[in-house]
C-alpha positions in Angstrom: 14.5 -16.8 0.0 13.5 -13.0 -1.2 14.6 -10.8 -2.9 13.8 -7.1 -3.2 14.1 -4.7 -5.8 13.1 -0.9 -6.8 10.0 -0.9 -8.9 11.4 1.2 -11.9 8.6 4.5 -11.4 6.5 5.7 -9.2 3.4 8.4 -9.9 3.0 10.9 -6.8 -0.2 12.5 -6.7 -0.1 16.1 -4.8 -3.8 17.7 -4.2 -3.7 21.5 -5.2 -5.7 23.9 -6.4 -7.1 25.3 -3.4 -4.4 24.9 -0.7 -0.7 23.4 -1.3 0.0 20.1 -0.1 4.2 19.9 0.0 4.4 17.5 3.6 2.8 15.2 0.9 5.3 15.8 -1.8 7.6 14.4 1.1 6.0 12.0 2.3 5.3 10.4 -0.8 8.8 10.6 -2.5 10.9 10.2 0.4 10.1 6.6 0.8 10.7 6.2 -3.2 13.6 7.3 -2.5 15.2 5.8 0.3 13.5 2.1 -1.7 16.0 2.9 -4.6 13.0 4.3 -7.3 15.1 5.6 -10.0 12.2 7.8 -11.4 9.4 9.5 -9.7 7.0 11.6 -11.4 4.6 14.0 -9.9 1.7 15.5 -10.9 -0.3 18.1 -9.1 -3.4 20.7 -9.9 -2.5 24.1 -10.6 -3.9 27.0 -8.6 -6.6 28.9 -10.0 -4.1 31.6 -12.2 -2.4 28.4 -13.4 0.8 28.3 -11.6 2.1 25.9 -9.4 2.6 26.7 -4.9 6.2 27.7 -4.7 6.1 25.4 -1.5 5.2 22.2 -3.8 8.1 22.9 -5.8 10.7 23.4 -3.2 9.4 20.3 -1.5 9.5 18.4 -5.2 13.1 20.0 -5.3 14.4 18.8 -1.7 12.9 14.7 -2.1 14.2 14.3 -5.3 11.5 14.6 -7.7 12.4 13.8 -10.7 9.2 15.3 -13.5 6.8 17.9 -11.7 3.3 17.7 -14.4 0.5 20.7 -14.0 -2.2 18.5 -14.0 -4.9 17.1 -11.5 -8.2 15.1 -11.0 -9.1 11.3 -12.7 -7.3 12.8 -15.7 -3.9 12.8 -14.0 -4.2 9.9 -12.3 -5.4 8.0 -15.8 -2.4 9.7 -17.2 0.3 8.3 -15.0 -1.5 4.8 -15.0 -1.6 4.5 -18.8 1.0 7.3 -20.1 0.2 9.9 -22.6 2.6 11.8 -25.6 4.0 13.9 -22.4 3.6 11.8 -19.2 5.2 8.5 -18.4 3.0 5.8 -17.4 4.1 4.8 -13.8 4.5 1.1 -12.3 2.5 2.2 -9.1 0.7 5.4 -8.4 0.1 6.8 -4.4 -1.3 9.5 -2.9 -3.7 10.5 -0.3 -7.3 9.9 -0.2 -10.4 12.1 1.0 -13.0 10.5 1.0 -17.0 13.0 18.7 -19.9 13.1 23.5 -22.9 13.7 20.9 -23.9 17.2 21.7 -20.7 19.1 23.2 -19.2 17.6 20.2 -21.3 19.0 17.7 -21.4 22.3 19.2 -17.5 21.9 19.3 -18.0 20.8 15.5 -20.0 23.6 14.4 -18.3 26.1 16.3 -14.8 25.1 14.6 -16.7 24.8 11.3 -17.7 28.8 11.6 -14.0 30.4 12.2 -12.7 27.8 9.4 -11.4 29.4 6.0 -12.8 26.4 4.4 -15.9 26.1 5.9 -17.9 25.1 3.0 -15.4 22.0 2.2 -15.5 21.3 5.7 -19.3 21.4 5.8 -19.9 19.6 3.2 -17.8 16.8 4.2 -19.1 16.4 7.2 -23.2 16.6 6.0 -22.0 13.7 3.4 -20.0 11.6 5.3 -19.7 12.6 9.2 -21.5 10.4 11.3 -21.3 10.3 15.6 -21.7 6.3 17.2 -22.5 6.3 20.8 -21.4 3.0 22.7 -21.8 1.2 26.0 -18.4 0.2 26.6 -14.8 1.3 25.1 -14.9 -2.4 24.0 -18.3 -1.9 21.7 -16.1 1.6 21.0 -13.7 -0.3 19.4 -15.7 -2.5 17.4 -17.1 0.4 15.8 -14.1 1.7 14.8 -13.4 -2.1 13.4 -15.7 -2.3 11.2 -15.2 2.1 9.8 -11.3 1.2 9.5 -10.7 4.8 9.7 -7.4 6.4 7.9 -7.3 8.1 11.2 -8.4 7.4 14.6 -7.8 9.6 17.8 -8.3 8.0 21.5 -9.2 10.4 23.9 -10.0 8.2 26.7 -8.0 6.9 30.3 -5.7 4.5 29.4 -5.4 5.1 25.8 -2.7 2.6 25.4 -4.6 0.0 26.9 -7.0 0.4 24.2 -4.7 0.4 21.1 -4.3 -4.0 21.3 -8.3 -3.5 20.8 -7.7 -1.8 17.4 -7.1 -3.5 14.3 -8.3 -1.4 11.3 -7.0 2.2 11.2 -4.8 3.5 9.0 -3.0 5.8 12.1 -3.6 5.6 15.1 -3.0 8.4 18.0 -2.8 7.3 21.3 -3.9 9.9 24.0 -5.4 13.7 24.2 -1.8 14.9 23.1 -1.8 13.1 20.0 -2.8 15.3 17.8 -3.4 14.2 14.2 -1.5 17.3 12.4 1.6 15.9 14.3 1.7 13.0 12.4 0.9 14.4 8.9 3.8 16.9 9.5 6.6 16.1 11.9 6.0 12.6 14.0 7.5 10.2 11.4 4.6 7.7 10.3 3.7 8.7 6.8 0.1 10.3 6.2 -0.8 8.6 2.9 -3.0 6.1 4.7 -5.5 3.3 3.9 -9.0 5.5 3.2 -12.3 4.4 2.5 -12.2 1.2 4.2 -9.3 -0.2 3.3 -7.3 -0.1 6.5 -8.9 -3.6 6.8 -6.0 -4.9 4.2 -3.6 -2.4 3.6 -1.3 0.1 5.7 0.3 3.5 5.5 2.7 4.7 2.9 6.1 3.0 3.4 9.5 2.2 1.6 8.1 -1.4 1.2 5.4 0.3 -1.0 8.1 1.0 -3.7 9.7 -1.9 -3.5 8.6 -5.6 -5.1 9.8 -9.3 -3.9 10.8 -12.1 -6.0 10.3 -15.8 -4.7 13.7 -17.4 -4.6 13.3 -21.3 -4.5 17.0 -23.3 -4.7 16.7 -26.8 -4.0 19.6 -29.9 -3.7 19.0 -33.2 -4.5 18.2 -34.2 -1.3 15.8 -31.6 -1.0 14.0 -32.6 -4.4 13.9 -36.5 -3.1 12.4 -35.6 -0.4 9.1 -32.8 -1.6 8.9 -34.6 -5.2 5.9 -37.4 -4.2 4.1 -34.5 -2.9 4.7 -32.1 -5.9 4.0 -35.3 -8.4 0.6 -35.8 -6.4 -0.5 -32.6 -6.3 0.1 -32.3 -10.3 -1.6 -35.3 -10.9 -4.5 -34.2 -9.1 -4.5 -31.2 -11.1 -4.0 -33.1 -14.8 -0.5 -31.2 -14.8 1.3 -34.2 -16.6 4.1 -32.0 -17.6 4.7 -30.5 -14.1 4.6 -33.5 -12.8 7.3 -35.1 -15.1 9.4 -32.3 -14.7 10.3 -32.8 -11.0 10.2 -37.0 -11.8 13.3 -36.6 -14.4 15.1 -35.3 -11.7 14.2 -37.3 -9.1 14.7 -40.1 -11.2 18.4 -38.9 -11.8 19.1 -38.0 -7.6 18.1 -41.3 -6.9 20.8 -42.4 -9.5 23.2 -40.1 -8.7 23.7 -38.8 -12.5 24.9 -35.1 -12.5 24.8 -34.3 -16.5 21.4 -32.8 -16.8 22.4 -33.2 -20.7 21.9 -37.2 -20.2 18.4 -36.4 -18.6 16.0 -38.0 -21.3 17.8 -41.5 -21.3 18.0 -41.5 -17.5 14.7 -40.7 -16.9 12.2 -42.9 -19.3 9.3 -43.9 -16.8 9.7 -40.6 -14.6 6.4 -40.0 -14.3 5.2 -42.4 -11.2 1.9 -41.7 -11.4 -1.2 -42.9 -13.1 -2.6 -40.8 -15.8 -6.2 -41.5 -17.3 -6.4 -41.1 -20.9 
């Protein structure tokens, strides 16, 4: 069996400084939330005269932040990994990451790029880390994308849908021209902390499960024991686990007897251990 419990705190980290992030704030303590986290703590950048976006804060209010922290970059991640005097360290930190026909898409690009109020973030980006593929086939297409695992990936071809079973590393995925990314990092559903750098190989978008840890529950009858102990007694004998192995022969030395009291283990079970040892 499983079972699932809250992890006892989660870290939110909310970029700031330049813009205001609160569909984060949302999307990241939501899910908390609804798992059962008793405590989340956030900590976010100030803007430049040191105060904090109003809209951050009324987000942090309405999803049930519990500790709002002034504080960006490595240093506020280190704090809510390892704690300091004033922050808590967190059992699990999330946040989001950061890090196209060739020529009408460029021209598109730098066009966009122009009118954009962040133009030299948005240039810069793309100079570091923008790249266009062309491919033969959707099918070579895809494998491109494969092997980028994008936190986001847009399809803008016929048939869109028939495409997506092609896909299997992207963090989200929006199927058609009216897809538009912004609709999922605001109002779609599908949380927009995602997989970045590469990861959307291994791991998946924000989700209640995130917050959330399982325990292994193993309950065994007699009958059960009789019938995996050879196999749990060869395996430890293979490893030089003498003890292991002994454990599961006292009792199935006492289910083959039918002895209940686990008190009269050691005198019903001299010899448990069936299997050769080398000294």
């Amino acid at each position: 069996g499983q079972k699932y419990t809250p992890i006892e705190k989660a870290g939110v980290y909310v970029p700031g400084g330049t813009a205001a992030y609160p569909s984060t704030v949302l999307m990241d303590t939501i899910p908390a939330k609804v798992a059962g986290v008793p405590r989340v703590v956030m900590v976010t950048p100030p803007q430049r005269d040191g105060s904090l976006s109003a809209y951050t804060l009324a987000a942090a209010a309405l999803a049930g932040v519990d500790e709002v922290y002034a504080v960006g970059g490595a240093q506020a991640i280190g704090a809510v990994a390892y704690g300091t005097e004033s922050i808590p360290a967190c059992d699990k930190i999330v946040g989001p990451g950061n890090a196209t026909l060739p020529g009408r898409v460029l021209a598109a690009v730098e066009r966009l790029v122009a009118q954009s109020p962040r133009e030299d973030v948005t240039r810069a980006s793309l100079d570091n880390r923008g790249v266009i593929v062309v491919a033969d086939t959707l099918d070579a297409a895809a494998e491109a994308v494969n092997v980028v695992a994008p936190e986001h990936l847009e399809l803008h071809c016929e048939d869109a849908m028939g495409l997506l079973g092609k896909i299997r590393n992207a963090g989200a995925i929006f199927v058609g021209a009216w897809s538009s990314e912004p609709l999922g990092d605001y109002v779609a559903g599908p949380n927009h902390t995602l997989p970045t750098g590469g990861t959307a190989r291994f791991s998946n978008p924000l989700g209640v499960y995130d917050f959330q840890k399982r325990s292994s529950v193993i309950s065994y009858t007699p009958e059960g024991l009789l019938a995996d102990a050879p196999a749990v007694q060869a395996m430890a004998q293979a490893e030089g686990l003498w003890a292991h192995a002994l454990s599961v022969g006292m009792r199935r030395r006492l289910a083959e007897s039918g002895e209940k009291r686990y008190e009269d283990a050691a005198a019903a079970c001299e010899g448990a251990n069936r299997v050769a040892w080398p000294r």
